[in-house]
C-alpha positions, -999 to 999 in steps of 0.1 A, spaced: 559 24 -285 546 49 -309 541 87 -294 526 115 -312 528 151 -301 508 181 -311 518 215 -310 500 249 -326 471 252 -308 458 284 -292 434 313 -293 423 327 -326 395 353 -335 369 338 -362 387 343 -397 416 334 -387 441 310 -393 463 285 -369 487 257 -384 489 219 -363 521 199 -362 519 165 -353 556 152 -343 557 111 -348 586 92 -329 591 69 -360 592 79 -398 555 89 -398 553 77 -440 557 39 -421 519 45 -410 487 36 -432 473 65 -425 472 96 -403 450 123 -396 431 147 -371 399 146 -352 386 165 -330 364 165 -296 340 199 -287 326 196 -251 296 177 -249 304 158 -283 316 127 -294 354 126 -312 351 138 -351 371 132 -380 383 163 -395 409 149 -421 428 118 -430 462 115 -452 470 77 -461 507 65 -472 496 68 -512 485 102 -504 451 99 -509 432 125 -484 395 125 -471 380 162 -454 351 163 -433 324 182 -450 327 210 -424 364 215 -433 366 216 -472 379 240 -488 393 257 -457 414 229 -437 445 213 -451 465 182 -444 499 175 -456 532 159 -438 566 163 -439 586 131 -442 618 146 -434 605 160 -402 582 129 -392 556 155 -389 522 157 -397 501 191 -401 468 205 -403 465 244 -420 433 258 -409 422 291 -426 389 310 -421 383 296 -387 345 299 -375 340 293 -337 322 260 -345 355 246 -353 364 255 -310 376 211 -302 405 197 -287 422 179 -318 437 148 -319 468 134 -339 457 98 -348 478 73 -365 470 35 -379 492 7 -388 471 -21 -404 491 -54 -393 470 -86 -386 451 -64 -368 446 -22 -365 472 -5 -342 456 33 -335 476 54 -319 466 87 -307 481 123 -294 475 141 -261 455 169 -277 460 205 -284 432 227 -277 418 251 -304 395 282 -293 379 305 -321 362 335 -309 335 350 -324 
């Protein structure tokens, strides 16, 4: 059983800047891809990035240029950099992971909750 644990999130004035981990309980290069979404109240689950095993990486619009993805294969970790926060990025974010077998195995994180204040 796959389990994926987030960690970083917090309170953070607008400007800001709060770094995600994402710890993976197997070597996290195993999966297809991995990435974070993110749930604000009232709204559906968004994609915010995505990192696949050849390293290819996909941004929401709303992120580019400020959010970044990256993992550490030595650590089994996955991250999220987040600079020049605004308080429409306020979610809960999601670690999400996918293994494409004969079918697609999603596995997903408990959430860490991210408040910018304006």
């Amino acid at each position: 059983q796959v389990q994926l644990v987030e960690s970083g999130g917090g309170l953070v004035q607008a400007g800001g800047s709060l770094r995600l981990s994402c710890a993976a309980s197997r070597p996290i290069f195993t999966f297809n891809s991995v990435g974070w979404y993110r749930q604000a109240p009232g709204k559906q689950r968004e994609l915010v990035a995505t990192l696949t095993s050849s390293s290819l990486t996909n941004y929401a619009d709303s992120v580019k240029g400020r959010f970044t993805i990256s993992r550490d294969n030595a650590k089994n970790t996955l991250y999220l950099q987040m600079n020049s926060l605004k308080p429409d990025d306020t979610a809960v974010y999601y670690c999400n992971a996918k293994l494409f077998t004969w079918s697609v195995e999603n596995y997903w994180g408990q959430g860490t909750q991210v408040t910018v204040s304006s």
